[in-house]
ZASEVO-116498 format. One record per residue (C-alpha): x, z, y. Coordinates in steps of 0.25 Angstrom, whole numbers, plus 2048, in hexadecimal, padded with zeros to 3 digits. Layout:
BEGIN
XZY;...
This chain:
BEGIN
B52C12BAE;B53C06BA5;B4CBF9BAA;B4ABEDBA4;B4FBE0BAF;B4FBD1BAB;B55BC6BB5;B4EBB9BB5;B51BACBBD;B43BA5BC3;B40B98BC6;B4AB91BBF;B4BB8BBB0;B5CB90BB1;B62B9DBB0;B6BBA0BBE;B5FB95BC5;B52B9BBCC;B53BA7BD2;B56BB6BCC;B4DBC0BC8;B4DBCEBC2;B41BD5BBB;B41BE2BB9;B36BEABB0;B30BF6BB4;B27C01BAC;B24C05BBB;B28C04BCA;B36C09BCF;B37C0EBDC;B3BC03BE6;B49C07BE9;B4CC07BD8;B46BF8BD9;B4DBF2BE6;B59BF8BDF;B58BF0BD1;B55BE4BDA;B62BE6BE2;B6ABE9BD8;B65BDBBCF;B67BD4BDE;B5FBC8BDA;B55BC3BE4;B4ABCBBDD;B47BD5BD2;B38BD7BCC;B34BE3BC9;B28BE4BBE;B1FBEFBBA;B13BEDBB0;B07BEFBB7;AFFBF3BA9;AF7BE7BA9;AFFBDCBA3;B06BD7BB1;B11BDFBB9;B13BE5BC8;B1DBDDBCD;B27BDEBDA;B35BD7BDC;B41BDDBE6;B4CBD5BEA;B5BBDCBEB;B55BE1BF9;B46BE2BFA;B39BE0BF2;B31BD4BF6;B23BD1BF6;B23BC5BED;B2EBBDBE2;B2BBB1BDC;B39BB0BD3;B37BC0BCE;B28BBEBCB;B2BBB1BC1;B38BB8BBB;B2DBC5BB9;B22BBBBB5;B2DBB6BAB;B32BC2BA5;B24BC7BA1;B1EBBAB9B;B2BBB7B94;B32BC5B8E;B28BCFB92;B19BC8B8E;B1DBBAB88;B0EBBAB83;B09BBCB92;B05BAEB9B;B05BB3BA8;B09BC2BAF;B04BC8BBE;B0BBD0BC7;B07BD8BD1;B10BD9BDE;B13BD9BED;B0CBCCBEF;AFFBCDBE7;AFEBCABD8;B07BC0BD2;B04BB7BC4;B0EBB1BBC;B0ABA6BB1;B10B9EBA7;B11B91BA9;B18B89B9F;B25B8DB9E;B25B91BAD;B1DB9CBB4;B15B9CBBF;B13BA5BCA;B07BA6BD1;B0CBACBE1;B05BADBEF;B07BA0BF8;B0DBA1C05;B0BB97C0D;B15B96C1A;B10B95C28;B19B8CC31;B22B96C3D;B2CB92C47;B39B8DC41;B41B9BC47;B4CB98C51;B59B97C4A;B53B92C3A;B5CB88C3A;B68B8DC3D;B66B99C33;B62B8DC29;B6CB83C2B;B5FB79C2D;B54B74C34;B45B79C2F;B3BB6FC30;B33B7BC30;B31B8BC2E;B26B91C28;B21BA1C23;B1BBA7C17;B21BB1C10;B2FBADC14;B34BA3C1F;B35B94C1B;B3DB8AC20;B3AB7BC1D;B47B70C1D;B45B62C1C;B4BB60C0E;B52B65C02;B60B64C03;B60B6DC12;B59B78C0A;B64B77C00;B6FB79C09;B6AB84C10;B74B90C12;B6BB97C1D;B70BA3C23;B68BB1C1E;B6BBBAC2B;B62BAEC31;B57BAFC27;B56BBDC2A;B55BBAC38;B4BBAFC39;B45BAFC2D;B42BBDC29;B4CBBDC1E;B45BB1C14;B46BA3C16;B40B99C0E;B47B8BC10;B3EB7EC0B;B41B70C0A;B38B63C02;B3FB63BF3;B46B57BEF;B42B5BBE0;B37B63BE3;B2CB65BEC;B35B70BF5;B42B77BF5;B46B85BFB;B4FB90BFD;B4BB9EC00;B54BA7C09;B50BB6C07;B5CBBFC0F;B51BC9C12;B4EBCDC04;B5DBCDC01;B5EBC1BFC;B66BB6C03;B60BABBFB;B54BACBEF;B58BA0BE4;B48B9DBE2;B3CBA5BE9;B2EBA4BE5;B29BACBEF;B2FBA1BF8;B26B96BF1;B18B9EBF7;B1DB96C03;B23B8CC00;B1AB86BF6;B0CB86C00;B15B81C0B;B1AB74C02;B0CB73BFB;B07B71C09;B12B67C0C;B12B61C00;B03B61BFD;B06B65BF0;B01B71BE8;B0BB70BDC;B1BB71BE2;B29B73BDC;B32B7ABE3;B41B7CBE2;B4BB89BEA;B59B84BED;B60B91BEB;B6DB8FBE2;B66B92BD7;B5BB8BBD9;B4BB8DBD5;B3EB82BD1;B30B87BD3;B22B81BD2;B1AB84BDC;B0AB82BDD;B02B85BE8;AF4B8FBE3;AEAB90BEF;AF1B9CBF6;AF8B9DBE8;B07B97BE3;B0BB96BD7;B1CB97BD3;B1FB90BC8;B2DB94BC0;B35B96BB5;B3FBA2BB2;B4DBA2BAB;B4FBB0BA4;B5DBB7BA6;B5FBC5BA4;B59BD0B9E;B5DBDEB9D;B5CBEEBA3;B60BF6BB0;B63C04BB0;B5FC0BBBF;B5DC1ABC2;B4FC20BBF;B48C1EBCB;B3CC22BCE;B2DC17BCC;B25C14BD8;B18C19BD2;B11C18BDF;B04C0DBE0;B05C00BE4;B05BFFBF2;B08BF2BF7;B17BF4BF5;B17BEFBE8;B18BFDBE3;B0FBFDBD7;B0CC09BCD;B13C0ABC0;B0BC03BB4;B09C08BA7;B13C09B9D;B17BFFB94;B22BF4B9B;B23BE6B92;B30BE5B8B;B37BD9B89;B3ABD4B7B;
């Protein structure tokens, strides 16, 4: 079986900046084994999988080299990018359905903008041990979706080398470290060793978090937003009622085919999995 894959780096305007993402197209679901295996073998912090739904916009689920996760912002934009750009260049704006709810995508200027589920933290004891598995002092822990740990500036978030076995300790595996920008509203660094990933260069899902809970600090609906990794990432973020709209571009990097076995589709009905029925026939092509 021959499957088109295109590789795309999101939330950055430079190729090797942002962070990673593969896309693969789909005429219909694989089975889940067939998907976590592509996903491994590309080892990139995530791979979307795509598949028409028959109405214009496309079922949507993304794996990382070791699970499938219930939401991915950098995925999403590289997807959203791929069809408004090669597939449907005429196309303003695409949905997809997924794990968390509906998702929409627009362009906006030469960005686009993705429209996610706020998240907003709630405050929790700092757990015994933090700092020492940080190498810092948090002026404060909060929960959503992930752990968050607030430091008092910049530079500390910078020069963080936490140690993973710790997160996965007292963190649950992800850990999102936060400190006030110095060039932009707030910085971060994302910290995932429980989805296989020791640390994620720029995560929009983190930004369901961390854009209510500097909104609220801030008093500002409209943020920007920069992750720390090596590689580095810049976001806009603005806050939507229960609502947060993601605002970044994508760099385009490769394009070309993987050859797996013949497995067989998961034609089962969507039941909450993310396991969706086939759609018709007739996958876009790129030009």
């Amino acid at each position: 079986m021959r499957l088109p894959i295109y590789q795309f780096d999101a939330f950055t305007e430079r190729t090797f900046g942002g962070n990673p993402a593969a896309v693969c197209l789909l005429d219909g679901w694989l089975d889940d084994a067939t998907l976590q295996a592509i996903a491994l073998e590309n080892n990139l912090s995530e791979t979307a999988f795509l598949v028409p739904s028959g109405n214009g916009d496309y079922d949507l689920r993304w794996f990382t080299p070791t699970l499938e996760v219930d939401l991915c912002g950098h995925a999403t934009l590289a997807s959203a990018w791929l069809i408004l750009n090669r597939l449907a260049p005429e196309r303003t704006d695409v949905g997809f359905a997924t794990r968390s709810g509906r998702l929409h995508v627009a362009r906006h200027g030469d960005c686009l903008v993705m429209d996610f589920p706020a998240d907003p933290p709630t405050p929790t004891a700092v757990p015994a041990g933090l700092e020492g598995v940080l190498g810092a002092a948090p002026e404060a822990v909060l929960r959503g979706r992930y752990s968050m740990a607030v430091l008092g500036s910049e530079a500390e978030v910078r020069a963080l080398n936490p140690d993973l076995d710790g997160i996965e300790r007292l963190a649950g595996g992800h850990l999102i470290v936060t400190a006030p920008g110095e060039q932009a509203d707030f910085v971060s660094r994302f910290f995932a060793p429980g989805s296989g990933i020791a640390e994620d260069p720029v995560t929009g899902s983190a930004h369901c978090i961390l854009a209510p809970y500097w909104g609220t600090r801030l008093g500002k609906r409209d943020l920007t937003a920069r992750q720390l990794s090596s590689r580095g990432g810049e976001l806009r973020c603005r806050l939507d009622a229960d609502r947060v709209e993601l605002l970044g571009r994508c760099t385009f990097y490769l394009e070309g085919w993987i050859e797996i076995p013949d497995r067989g589709r998961d034609d089962g009905e969507a039941d909450g999995t993310g396991r969706m029925p086939p759609p018709p026939a007739g996958r876009p092509r790129p030009e």
